[in-house]
N, C-alpha and C positions, 0 to 999 in steps of 0.2 A: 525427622518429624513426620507424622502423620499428616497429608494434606488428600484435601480432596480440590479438584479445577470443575468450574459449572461452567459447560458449553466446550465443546472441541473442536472449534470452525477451526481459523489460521492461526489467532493467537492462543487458543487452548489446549490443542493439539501439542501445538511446541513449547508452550510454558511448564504444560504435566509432563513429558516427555526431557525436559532440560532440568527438572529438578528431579525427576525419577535419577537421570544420570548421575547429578551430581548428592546421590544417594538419600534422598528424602523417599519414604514410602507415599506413592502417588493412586489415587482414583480418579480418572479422567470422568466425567458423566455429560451425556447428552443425551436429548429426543431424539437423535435422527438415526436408527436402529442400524442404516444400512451405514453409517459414516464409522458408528462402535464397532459393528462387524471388522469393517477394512483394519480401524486404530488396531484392535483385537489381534489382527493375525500379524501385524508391525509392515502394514501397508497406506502411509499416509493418504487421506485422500485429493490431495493438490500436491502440486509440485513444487519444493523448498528443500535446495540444496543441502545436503548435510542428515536431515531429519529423517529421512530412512536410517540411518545406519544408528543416531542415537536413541530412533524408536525401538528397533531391533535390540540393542543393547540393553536397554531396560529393560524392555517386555521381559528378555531371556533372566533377567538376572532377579527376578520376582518381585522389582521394587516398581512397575505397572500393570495398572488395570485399566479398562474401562467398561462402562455401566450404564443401563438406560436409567435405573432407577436408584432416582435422587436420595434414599433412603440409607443406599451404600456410603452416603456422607457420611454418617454418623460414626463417630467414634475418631471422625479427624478433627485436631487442634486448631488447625487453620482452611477454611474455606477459600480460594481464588473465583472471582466470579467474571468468567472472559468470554461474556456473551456477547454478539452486535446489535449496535446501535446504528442499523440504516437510514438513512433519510426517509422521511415519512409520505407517502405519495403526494402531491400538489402539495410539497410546502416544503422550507428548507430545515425544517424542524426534526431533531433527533428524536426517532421510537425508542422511545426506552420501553416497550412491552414487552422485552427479553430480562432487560436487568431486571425489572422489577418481580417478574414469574419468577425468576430464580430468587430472589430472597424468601419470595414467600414461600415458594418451596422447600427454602434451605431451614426457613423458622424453629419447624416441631423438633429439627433434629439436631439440632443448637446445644452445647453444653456450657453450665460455666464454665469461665473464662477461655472460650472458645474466639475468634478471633476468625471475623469476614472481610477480606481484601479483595477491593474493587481495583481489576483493570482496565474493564470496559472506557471507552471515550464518553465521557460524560456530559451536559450541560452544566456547567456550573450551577452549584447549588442542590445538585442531584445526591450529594455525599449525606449531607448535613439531615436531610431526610431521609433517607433510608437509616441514617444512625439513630435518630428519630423511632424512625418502626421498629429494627430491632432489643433499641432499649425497653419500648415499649412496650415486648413480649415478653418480658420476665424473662428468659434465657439466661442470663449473664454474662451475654456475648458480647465483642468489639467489633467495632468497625474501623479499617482503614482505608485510605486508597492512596494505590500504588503503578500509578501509571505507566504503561509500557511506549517500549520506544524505535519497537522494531524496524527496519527495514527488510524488504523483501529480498529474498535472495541471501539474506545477512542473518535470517530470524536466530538460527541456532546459536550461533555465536554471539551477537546481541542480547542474547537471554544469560549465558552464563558468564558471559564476561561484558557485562551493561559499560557505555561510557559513562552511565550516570546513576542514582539511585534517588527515586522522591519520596518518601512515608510523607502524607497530608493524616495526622493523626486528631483526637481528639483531648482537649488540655487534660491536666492532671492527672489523677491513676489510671484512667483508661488508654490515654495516649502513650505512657509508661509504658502499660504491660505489651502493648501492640508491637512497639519500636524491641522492646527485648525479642518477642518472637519474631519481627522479620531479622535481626539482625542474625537470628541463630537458622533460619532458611538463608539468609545472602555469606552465610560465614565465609562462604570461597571468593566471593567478589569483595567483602568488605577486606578481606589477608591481602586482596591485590591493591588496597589505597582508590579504591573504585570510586568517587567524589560522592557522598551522601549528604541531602538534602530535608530535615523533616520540617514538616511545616504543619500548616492547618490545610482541613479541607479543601478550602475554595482555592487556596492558591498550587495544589497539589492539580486540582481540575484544571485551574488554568493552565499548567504549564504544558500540557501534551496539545492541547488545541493552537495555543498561543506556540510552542515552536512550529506545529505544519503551516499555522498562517504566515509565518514571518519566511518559514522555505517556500510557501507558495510564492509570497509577495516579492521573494528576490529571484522565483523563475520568472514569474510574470514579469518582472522590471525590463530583465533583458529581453523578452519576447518585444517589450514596448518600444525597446529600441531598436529592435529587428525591424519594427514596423520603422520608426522614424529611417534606418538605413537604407531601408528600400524606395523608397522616394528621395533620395539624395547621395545614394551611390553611393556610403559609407558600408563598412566592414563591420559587424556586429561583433565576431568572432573576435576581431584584434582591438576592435572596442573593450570586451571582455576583458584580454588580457591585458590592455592596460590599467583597467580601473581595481582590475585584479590585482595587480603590484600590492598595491593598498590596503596593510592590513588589517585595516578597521573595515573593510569589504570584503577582500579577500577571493579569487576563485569561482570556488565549488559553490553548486548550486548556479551559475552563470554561464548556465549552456542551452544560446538561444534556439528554439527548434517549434515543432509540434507541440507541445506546453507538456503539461503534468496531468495523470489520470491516477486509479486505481481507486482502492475501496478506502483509503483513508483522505487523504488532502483532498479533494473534493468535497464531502460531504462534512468534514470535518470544518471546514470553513466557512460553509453555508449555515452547518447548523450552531456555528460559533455566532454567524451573523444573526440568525435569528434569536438565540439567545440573548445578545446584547439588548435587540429591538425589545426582548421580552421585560429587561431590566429598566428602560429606559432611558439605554445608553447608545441606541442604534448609530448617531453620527459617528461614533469612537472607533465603530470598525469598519463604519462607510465604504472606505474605500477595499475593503474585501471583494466587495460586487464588481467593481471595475478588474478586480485581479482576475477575478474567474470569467469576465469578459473577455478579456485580453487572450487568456490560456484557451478562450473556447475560441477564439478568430484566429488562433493560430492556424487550427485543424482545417477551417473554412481554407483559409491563406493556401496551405499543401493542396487541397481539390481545387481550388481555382490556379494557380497557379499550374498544375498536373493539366488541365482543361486548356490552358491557354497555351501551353508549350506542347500540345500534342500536334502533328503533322497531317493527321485526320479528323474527320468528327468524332467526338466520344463515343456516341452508339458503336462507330465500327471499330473502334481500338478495344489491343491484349493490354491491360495493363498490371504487370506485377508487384503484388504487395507484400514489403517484407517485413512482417515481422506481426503479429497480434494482441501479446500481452502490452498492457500498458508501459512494461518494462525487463528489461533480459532480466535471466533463472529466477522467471517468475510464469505461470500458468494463467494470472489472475487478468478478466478482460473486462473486468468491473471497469465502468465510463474510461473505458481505453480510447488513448488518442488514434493508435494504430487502427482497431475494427469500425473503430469512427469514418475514417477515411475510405476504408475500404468500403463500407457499407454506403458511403454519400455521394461515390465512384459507380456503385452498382446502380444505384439510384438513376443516376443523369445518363445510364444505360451502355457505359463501359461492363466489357467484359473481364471481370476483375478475378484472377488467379492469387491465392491466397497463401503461401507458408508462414511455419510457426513450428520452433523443436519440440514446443510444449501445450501449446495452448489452443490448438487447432478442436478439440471436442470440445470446450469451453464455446467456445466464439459457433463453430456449427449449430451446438443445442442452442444460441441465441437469433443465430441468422442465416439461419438454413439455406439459403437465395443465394450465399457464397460461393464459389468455387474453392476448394481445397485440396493441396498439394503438398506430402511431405518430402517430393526434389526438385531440389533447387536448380536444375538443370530444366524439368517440366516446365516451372515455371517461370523459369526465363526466355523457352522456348516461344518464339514469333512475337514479342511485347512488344508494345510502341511506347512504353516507358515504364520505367525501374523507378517503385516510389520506397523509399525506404524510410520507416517509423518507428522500427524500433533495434537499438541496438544490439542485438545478440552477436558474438565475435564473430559465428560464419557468415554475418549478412556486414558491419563492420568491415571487414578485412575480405568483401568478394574483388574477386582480381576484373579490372574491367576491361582488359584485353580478350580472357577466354569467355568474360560475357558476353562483349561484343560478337564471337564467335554464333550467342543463340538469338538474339534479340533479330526484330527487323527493324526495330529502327533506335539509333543510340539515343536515348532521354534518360537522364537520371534526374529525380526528384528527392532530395537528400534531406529529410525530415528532419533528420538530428544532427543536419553539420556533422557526419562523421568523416565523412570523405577530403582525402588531397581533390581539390579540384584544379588543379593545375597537370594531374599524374591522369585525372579524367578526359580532359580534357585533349592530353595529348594522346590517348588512347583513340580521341577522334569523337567524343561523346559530348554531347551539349548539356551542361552540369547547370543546375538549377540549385541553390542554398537558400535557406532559410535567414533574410537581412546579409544576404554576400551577391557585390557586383559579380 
């Protein structure tokens, strides 16, 4: 099919780039001239394992493009419109001034039975109007939405082979016609029994907000009980895996640490909260507020705790930070916990040493005041402590015998509970966890 994708940030990028592969004729379109350029020559501009090689693939095989100008839509059957919705300055409120540019954008060049898919993170209630406007226009167009469910680091795979599928369509023949044409863009996922979901609007909205609140609410849980373990010399860790057994609990997602950042669950929950307030259903998600309390004290917790177990004043301590994205094979340092740290580190006037395999220009053009190192040896060199925030395998799996080799003084500060602290320890190292005696 003919598709065009409106917006090429992280999800547009790799949504027109995932169906180009899976051989739909794609136009990728954005404003940001120099971001087309890079898509253009099959040079992503962020870092997302996998998506060079399926950019590359496409670009070559003529089934992408990209375009600053929206006009190049025209003549595709199905619109995707994967633009952000940031949180709005002083307030927890979703901007939708991208979603909405882009429809009206997309309006003049609308054909019948043409067929506009929102994957944008929406407010509830945002579908049902814009369906609204482009009936409105005479076009003859549909609307559906079709919410994505990416994880980073995972995006490519995620996209073509989805654990899930939701069309929130509109009743009767226009809902019809929408479900026949996504069914014939997901043909490869739906031949794999890929679980599909159609619904109405609002509950298509809910469902992408409502699972990152429910994965915030079950990291923040255990973060809760880190705090509780730490005042009472309990194991947060084997807390975990006990409650873990349990399969109506279960695991994943219960790994206490430095909390949850990036550009979705954050903002995504805020401005879930806000939307409730807007319904006037604010108590319902109440406790969302307290979740993203919890996830922000965590970060506090890592700097005070890094502060209290240093051997000098902060002013005069090396201290090394490992790790910057919010999360490994990912670049993205949107409300990261890691440059959180480091930055609140720099602050109380430690001299804070910074690596990162990916994400180091990111976090620079934000907090220039950093130090920045891409060896891991530099930066271990003279530290009075090793704070580790984010998991990437080479910070993970560092040997603390040949670290002890560059540090002056052994402190690890184990942000993600990734470390044996008993293997630390006997290295000679004073091991500091996150809710671990």
């Amino acid at each position: 099919m003919k598709i065009s994708v409106i917006g090429c940030g992280y999800l547009g990028a790799v949504h027109a780039s995932a169906m180009a592969e899976l051989g739909h004729d794609v136009i990728g379109i954005d404003v940001d001239a120099n971001k087309i350029a890079l898509l253009a020559e099959g040079r992503p501009p962020f870092f997302e394992p996998g998506l060079p090689e399926v950019l590359t693939s496409a670009r070559d095989s003529g089934r992408l493009r990209f375009s600053t100008n929206i006009a190049d839509a025209a003549g595709a059957q199905v619109h995707f419109v994967a633009v952000g919705t940031p949180q709005k300055p002083g307030s927890y409120s979703a901007d939708l001034t991208y979603v909405d540019a882009a429809i009206e954008g997309l309006l003049p060049y609308l054909n019948d039975g043409d067929l506009v898919v929102g994957k944008s993170t929406v407010p509830v209630g945002t579908a049902a109007r814009l369906s609204d406007l482009i009936v409105a226009s005479g076009r003859g167009a549909t609307l559906a939405w079709n919410p994505e469910f990416l994880r980073e680091g995972f995006a490519v795979q995620d996209t073509i082979s989805p654990d899930r599928l939701v069309y929130g369509v509109a009743p009767g023949a226009p809902g019809e016609h929408a479900v026949a044409l996504l069914n014939e863009i997901y043909a490869t996922a739906l031949a794999a029994d890929t679980p599909l979901v159609i619904t109405d609007f609002a509950t298509a909205e809910l469902v992408k907000v409502a699972a990152n609140a429910f994965l915030a609410t079950k990291i923040s849980f255990i973060n809760a009980m880190a705090e509780i373990a730490e005042v009472t010399g309990a194991d947060v860790t084997q807390l975990a895996d006990a409650i873990g057994y349990d399969a109506r609990i279960g695991r994943r997602f219960l790994g206490a640490g430095v909390g949850f950042g990036g550009g979705c669950l954050p903002k995504d929950i805020r401005a879930f909260t806000a939307r409730a307030e807007e319904l006037g259903r604010g108590e319902s998600v109440a406790f969302l507020k307290e979740m993203d309390a919890i996830n922000l004290r965590r970060r506090q917790r890592v700097v005070d705790l890094t502060v209290a177990s240093l051997s000098r004043p902060v002013h005069q301590a090396k201290v090394a930070v490992l790790g910057l994205s919010f999360k490994p094979h990912s670049d993205d340092v949107r409300d990261s916990p890691a440059l959180d740290v480091a930055v609140q580190l720099r602050g109380l006037g430690a001299e804070v040493v910074a690596i990162d395999p990916q994400a180091i220009e990111n976090a620079r053009a934000r907090h220039p005041q950093l130090t920045y190192s891409d060896s891991l040896e530099e930066t271990l060199r003279g530290a009075d402590a090793i704070v580790h925030v984010t998991e990437w395998p080479e910070y993970r799996e560092l040997d603390p015998v040949w670290a002890a080799t560059l540090v002056r003084n052994r402190l690890v500060i184990d942000g993600r509970n990734s470390y044996d602290s008993a293997v630390w320890r006997a290295a000679g190292w004073e091991y500091k966890g996150m809710g671990k005696p």
